[in-house]
C-alpha positions as CSV (number, residue, x, y, z in Angstrom):
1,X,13.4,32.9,4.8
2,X,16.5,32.5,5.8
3,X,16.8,28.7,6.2
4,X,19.8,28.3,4.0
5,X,22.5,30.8,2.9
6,X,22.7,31.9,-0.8
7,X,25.7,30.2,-2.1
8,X,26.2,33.4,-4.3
9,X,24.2,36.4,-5.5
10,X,21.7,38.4,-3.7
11,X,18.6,37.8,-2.0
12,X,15.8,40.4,-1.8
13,X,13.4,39.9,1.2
14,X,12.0,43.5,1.9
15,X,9.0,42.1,1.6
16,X,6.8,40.3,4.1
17,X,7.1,35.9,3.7
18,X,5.3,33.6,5.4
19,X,6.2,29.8,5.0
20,X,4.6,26.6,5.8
21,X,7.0,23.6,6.1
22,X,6.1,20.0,5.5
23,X,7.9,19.5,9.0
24,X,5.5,21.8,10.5
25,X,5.2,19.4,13.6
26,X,9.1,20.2,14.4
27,X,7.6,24.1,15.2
28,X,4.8,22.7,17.6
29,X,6.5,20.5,19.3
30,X,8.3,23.8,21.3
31,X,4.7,23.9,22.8
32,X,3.8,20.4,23.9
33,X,1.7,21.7,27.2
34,X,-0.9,24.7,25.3
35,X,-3.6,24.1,23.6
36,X,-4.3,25.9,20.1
37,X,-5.9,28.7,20.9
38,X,-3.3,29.6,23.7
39,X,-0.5,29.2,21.4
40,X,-2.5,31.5,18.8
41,X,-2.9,34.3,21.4
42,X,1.1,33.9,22.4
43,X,2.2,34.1,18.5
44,X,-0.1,35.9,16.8
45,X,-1.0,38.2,19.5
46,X,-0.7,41.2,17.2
47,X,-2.7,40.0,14.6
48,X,-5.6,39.0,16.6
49,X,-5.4,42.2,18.1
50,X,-5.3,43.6,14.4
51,X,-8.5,41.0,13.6
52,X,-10.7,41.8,16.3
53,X,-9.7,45.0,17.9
54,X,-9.4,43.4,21.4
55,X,-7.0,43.6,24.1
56,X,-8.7,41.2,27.0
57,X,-7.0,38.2,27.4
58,X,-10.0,36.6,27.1
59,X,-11.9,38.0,24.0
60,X,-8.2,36.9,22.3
61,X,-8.8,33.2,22.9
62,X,-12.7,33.7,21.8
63,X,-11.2,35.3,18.9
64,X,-8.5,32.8,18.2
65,X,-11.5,30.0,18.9
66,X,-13.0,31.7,15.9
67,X,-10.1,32.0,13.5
68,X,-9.7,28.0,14.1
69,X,-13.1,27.1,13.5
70,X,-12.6,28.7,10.1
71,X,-10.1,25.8,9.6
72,X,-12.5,23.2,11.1
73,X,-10.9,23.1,14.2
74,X,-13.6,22.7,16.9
75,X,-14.0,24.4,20.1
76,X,-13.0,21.2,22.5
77,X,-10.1,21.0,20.2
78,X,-9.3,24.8,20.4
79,X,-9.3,24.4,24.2
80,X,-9.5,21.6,25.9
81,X,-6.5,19.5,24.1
82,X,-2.9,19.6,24.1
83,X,-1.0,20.2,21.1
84,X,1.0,17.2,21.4
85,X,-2.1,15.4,21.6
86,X,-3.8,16.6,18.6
87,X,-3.7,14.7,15.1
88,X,-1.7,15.2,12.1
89,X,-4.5,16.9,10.1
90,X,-5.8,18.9,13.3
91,X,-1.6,20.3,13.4
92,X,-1.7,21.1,9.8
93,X,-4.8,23.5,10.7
94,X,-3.7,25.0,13.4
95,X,-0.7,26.2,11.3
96,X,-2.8,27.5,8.4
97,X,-4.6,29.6,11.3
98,X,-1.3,31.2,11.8
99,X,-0.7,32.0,8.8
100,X,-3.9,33.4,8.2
101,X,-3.0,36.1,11.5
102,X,0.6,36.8,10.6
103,X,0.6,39.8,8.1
104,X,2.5,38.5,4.2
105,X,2.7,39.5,0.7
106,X,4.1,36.3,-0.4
107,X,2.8,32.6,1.1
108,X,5.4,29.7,0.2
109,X,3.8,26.7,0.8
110,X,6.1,23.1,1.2
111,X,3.5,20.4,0.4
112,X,0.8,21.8,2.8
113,X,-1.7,18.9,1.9
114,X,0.1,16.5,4.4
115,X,-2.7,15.0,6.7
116,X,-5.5,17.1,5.3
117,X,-8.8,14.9,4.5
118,X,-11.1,16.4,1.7
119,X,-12.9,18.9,3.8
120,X,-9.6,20.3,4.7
121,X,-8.4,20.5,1.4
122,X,-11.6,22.3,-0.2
123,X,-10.8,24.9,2.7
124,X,-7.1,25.5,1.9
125,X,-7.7,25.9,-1.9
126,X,-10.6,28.5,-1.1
127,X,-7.9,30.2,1.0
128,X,-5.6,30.7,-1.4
129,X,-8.0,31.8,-4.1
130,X,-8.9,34.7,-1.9
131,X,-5.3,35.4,-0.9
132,X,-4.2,38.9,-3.2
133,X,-0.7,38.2,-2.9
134,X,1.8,36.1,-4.2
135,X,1.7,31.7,-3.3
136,X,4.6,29.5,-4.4
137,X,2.9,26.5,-4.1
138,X,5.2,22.8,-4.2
139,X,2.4,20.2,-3.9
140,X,1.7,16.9,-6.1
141,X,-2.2,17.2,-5.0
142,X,-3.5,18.0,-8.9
143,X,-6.9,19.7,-7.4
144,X,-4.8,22.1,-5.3
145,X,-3.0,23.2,-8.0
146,X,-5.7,23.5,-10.9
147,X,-7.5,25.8,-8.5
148,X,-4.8,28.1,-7.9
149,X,-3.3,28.7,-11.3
150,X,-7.1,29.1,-12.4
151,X,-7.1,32.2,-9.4
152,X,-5.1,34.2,-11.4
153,X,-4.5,35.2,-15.5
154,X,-0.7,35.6,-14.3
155,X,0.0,32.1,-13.1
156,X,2.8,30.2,-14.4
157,X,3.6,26.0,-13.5
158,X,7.3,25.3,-12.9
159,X,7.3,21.4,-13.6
160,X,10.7,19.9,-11.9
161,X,11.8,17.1,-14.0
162,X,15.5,15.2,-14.7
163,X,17.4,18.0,-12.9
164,X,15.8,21.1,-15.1
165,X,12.8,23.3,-14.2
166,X,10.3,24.0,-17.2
167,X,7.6,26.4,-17.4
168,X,4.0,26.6,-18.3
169,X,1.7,28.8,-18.4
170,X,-1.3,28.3,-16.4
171,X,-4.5,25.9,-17.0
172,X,-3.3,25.3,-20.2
173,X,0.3,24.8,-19.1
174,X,-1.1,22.2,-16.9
175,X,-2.9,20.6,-19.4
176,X,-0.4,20.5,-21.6
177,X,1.9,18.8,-18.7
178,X,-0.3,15.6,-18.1
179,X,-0.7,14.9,-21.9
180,X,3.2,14.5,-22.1
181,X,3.5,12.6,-18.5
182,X,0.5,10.2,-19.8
183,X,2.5,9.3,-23.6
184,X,5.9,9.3,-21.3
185,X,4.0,6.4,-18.9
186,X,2.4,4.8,-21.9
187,X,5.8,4.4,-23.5
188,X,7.3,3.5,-20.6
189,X,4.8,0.8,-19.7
190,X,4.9,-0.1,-23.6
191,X,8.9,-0.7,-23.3
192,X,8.3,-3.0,-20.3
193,X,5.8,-4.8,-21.7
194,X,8.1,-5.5,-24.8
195,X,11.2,-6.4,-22.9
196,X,9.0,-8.9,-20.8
197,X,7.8,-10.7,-23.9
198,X,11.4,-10.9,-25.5
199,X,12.2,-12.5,-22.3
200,X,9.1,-14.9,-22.5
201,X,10.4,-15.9,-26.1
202,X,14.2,-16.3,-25.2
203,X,12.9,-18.5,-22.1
204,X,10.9,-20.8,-24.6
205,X,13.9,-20.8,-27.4
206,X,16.3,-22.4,-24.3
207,X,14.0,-24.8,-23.7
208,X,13.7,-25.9,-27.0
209,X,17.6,-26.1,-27.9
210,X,17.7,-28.3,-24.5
211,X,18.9,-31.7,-24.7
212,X,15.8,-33.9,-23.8
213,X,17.3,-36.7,-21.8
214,X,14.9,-40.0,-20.0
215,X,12.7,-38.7,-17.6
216,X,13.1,-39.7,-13.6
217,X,10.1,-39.7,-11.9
218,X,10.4,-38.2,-8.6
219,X,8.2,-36.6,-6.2
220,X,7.5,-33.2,-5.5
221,X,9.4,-32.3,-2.8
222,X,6.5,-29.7,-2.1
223,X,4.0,-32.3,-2.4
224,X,2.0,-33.4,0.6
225,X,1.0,-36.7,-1.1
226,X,2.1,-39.8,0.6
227,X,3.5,-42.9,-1.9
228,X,1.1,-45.8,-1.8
229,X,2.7,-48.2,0.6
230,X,3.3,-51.7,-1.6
231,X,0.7,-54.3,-1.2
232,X,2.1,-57.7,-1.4
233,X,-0.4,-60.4,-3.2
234,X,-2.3,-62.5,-1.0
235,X,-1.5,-66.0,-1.3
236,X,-3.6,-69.2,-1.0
237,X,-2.8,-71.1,2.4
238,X,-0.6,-73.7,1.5
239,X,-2.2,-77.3,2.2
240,X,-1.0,-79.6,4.5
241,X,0.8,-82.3,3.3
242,X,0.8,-85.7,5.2
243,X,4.0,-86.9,5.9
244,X,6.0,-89.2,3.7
245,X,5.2,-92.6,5.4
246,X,1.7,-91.9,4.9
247,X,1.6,-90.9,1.1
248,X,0.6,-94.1,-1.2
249,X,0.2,-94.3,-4.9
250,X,-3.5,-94.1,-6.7
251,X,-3.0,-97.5,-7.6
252,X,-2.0,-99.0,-4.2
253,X,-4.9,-96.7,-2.7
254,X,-7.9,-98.3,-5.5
255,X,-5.7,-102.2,-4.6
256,X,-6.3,-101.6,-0.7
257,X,-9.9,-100.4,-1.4
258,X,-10.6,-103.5,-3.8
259,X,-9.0,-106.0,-1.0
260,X,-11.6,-104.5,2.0
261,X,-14.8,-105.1,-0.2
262,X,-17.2,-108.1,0.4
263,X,-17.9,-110.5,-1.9
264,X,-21.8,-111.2,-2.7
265,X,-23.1,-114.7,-2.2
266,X,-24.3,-115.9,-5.4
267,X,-25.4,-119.6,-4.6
268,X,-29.0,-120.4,-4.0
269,X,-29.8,-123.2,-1.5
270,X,-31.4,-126.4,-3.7
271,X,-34.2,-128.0,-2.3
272,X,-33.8,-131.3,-1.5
């Protein structure tokens, strides 16, 4: 491709590559003001000419329309919106359509399920399958990749993994792959699941060997519970008392009492 310079050895690219780059938006961008199907007709010019044996201006954008739709990119969308307006998913298309123009023997394709919904993805793996030449495929999508080692008896899986590349062969290869990432999780999760619970029991042990010491009680600071204000007792009003002058004994009280009552007249006039 010519991205990066071989740091030694040789590098045979006689034949025809196409790539497709994660940072695909980076390429568009150089074309913020057309819409898709003008920028097909100014890139792919040749192989729309190739596709529909057509040289009028015009019957190129009909034909570059076309190749779009086949991508699910609508009409209005061919034509009457900007690139730089168009969404993720609707650039990712736009791309596959120029691929699909520009001559290859070998696709190599960087994570090309970026943006793509369902519908796009079902179209890109039917691509592929119907693509005779060669596909280097770097993708974590599991359904994109079943399908296209199942297009072919010759596939092989290059898994990337702790610095090292190992290799499977096809379907089986693939199968073989998710049995040993599934133990690899399930020990992993296992070995977290133990290390918590030694930590649970060296948590409880601490609290055990602890010191118990008397208790304060104290409120939460996070509490939102106001302390009962204290209530003092109520108290029976005091009674009066008379002043000293006027306070006598019981016994001078029943004397002066005894002094004030009348004496009944007991004689009885005599007749004379």
């Amino acid at each position: 491709l010519g991205i990066v310079e071989p740091t030694h050895g040789e590098v045979d690219v006689s034949c025809g590559m196409r790539h497709f780059s994660q940072h695909f938006n980076e390429a568009l961008d150089r074309y913020p003001e057309h819409v898709a199907a003008s920028y097909l007709v100014d890139c792919c010019r040749l192989g729309l000419k190739k596709r529909f044996r057509h040289t009028d201006e015009k019957r190129l954008l009909e034909g570059a329309c076309e190749v779009l739709s086949w991508f699910g990119l609508g009409k209005r969308e061919a034509v009457k919106v900007s690139i730089k307006d168009l969404s993720g998913g609707q650039k990712a298309r736009l791309n596959f359509a120029f691929l699909s123009l520009c001559p290859a023997h070998l696709l190599i394709l960087d994570e090309p399920t970026n943006h793509l919904d369902a519908n796009g993805l079902e179209h890109l793996a039917d691509a592929l399958t119907c693509f005779e030449g060669g596909v280097v495929l770097v993708s974590h999508d599991e359904l994109l990749i079943r399908r296209v080692l199942g297009s072919s008896d010759h596939s092989e899986l290059l898994v990337c993994s702790g610095g090292s590349i190992h290799q499977q062969t096809g379907v089986k290869g693939l199968e073989s792959y998710r049995r040993a990432a599934f133990r690899e999780q399930h020990l992993k999760a296992e070995a977290a699941s133990q290390a918590a619970e030694k930590r649970i029991q060296a948590s409880r042990q601490e609290r055990r060997e602890r010191p118990r010491g008397r208790r304060r009680a104290c409120m939460s600071e996070a509490s939102t519970r106001e302390p009962t204000p204290d209530v003092e007792p109520m108290r029976q009003p005091d009674l009066v008392q008379p002043p000293a002058a006027e306070r006598m004994s019981l016994d001078a009280y029943f004397k002066s009492r005894a002094k004030k009552k009348t004496k009944p007249v007991n004689s009885v006039a005599q007749p004379k």
